[in-house]
N, C-alpha and C positions, 0 to 999 in steps of 0.2 A: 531373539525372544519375541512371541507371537503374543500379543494381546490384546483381546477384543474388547471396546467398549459397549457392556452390555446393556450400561443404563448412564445418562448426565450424571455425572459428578458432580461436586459443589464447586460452584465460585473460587478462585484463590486470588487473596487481595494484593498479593502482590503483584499478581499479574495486571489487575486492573491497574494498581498504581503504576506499574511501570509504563502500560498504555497510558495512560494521565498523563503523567512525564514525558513522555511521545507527543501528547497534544501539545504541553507549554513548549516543549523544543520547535512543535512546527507552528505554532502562531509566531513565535519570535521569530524565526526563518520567514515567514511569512510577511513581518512587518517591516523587514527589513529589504527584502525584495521588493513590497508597495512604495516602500520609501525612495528606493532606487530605479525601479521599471516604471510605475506609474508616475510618480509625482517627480521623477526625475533628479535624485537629489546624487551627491557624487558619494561612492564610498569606494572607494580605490580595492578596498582588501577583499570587497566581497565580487565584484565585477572581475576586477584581472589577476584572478589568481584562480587556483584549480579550489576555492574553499565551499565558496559557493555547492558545487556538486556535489562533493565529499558531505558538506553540511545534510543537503537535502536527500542525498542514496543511506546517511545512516537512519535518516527520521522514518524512511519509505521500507527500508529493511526491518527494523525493528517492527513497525505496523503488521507489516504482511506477515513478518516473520511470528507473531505473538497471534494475529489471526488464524494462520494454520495450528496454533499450538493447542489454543483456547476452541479450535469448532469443536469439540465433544462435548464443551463445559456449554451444556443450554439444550434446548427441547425447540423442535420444530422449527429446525434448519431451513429449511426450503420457507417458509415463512420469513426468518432473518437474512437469509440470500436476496430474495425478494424486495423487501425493503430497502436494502443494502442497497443493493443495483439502481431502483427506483428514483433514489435522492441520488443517486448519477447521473441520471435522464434529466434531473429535475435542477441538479447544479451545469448540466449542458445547458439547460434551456435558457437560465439565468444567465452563466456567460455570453452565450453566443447574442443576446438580445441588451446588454447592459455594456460588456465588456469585449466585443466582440472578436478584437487583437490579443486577446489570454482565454479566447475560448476552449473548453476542457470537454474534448469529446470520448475520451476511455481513459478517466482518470484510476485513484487507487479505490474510489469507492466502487466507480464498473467492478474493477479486478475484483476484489472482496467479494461483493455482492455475486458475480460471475463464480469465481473460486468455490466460493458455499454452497450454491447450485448445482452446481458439476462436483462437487466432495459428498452432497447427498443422495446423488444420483449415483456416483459409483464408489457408495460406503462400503457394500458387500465386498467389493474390489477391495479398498483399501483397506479393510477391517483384517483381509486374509493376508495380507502382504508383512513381510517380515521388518519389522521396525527399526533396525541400524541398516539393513541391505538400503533401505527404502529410502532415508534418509541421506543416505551415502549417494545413491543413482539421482534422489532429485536436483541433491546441489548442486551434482555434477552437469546434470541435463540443465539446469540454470546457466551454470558459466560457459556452458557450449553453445547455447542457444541464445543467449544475449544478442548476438550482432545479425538474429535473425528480419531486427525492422532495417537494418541495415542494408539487409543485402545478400552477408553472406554465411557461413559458419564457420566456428573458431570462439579461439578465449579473446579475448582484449584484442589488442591489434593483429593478432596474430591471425592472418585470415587463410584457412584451409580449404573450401568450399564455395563458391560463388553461387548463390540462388538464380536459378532461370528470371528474368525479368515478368516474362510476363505472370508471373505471382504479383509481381503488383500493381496492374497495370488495370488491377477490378477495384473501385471507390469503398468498397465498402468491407475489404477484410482488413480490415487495420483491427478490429477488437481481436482477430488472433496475431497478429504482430506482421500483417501484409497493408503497411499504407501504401496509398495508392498515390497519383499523381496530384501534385498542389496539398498532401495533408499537414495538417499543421492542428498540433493540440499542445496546450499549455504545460498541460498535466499528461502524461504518457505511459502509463504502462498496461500494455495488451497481455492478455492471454500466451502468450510465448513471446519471453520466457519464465513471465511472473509467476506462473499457475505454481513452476517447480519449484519455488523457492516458500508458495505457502504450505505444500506438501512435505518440501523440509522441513519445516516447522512444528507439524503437526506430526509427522513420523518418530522428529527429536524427541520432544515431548514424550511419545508416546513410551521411548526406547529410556527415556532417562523416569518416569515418573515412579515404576516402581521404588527406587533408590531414593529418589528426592524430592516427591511429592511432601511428606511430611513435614519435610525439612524447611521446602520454601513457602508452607503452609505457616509454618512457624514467624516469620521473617515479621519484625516489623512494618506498617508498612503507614505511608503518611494519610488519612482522612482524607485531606481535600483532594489529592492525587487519586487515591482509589474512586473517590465520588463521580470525579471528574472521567475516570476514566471508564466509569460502568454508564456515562451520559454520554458518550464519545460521538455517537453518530451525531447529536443534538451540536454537540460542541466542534463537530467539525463543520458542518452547515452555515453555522450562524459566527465562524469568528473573522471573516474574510469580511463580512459587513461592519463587524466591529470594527475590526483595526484600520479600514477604508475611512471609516467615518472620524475617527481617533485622530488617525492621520490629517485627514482633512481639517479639523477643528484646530491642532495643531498648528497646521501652516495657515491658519490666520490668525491664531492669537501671535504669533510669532511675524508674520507680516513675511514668511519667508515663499 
């Protein structure tokens, strides 16, 4: 089924809240990583076991995954791309000058901010494209293209394809998914193969909304969660200072 978004829709608060709830899962993720990586504290379950990851691919999934869902829901894309992107630049600059060992050179705000750029550049594209096919090809182009910083192509370990080396061998294509020699970023997800899994998102969406737009329009959904989650860029910005300082204050009323 083909259908065109021919004007913003309204908001749907569930969406935001579930974004909300996406923010409080990654502060906690978060706090608990400062606790462990930075201030050095022992947490056996989160360090040597595969939880840690699993933890932070669902928090990072649902993000992107809700961002491609929700770019219709708002006016003047390239403007909120823009900005998006911007407080990327702006959370590098931060790191690399304060933190410089967890510096975060194309994290999920680049991706977003990137994603929404490149989704409004080629809307007409996407707007003619058939909404389950669409959705179907990009997960798919997701799970094939994942082990692209890697190296090679394939699903998971499965490796079918070894990329030419010298793709990476240029400093500066890591924001499409070609790091180069010595890169290292805290936060990592480039342009291949995240692009395709925000366009899953937003294909889904498009392909399920007639059915069930009303329905999850309906949904209760919690206040401070939706609040939280329609201030999201504010609240991702500014809570890596909080729980830093939190933490901090912390281990010295504790003397630990």
């Amino acid at each position: 089924m083909r259908e065109k978004w021919s004007a913003a829709p309204r908001r749907i608060a569930a969406f935001d809240a579930l974004r909300g709830f996406a923010l409080v899962n990654m502060a906690v993720y978060h706090g608990v990583y400062d606790w462990v990586y930075v201030f050095g504290r022992p947490a056996a379950w989160f360090t040597q076991t595969g939880n840690a990851h699993i933890w932070q691919q669902f928090i990072c999934w649902t993000f992107i995954l809700l961002a491609g869902a929700v770019f219709p829901y708002g006016k003047h894309a390239v403007r909120r791309g823009a900005v998006t992107f911007g407080c990327g630049f702006l959370l590098t600059a931060v790191t690399m000058l304060v933190m410089p060992s967890e510096q975060i050179l194309f994290g999920v705000l680049h991706l977003i901010g990137a994603a929404v750029l490149l989704s409004a550049l080629l809307r007409r594209f996407l707007d003619r494209a058939p909404a389950l096919p669409g959705a179907i090809a990009s997960f798919v182009l997701f799970l094939f293209l994942r082990s692209v910083p890697m190296g090679y192509l394939g699903i998971g370990e499965l490796q079918l394809f070894e990329l030419p080396r010298q793709l990476y061998s240029v400093p500066f294509l890591f924001p499409l998914g070609l790091p180069g020699p010595g890169f290292y970023s805290a936060d990592y997800f480039p342009l291949i193969p995240w692009i395709f899994l925000f366009w899953a998102g937003l294909f889904l969406w498009r392909f399920l909304r007639p059915y069930a737009e009303e329905t999850v329009r309906g949904w209760p959904a919690c206040r401070p969660l939706v609040w939280l989650g329609r201030h999201s860029l504010w609240a991702y910005l500014l809570h890596q200072p909080v729980l830093l300082g939190f933490i901090f204050l912390l281990s010295i009323l504790t003397g630990s």
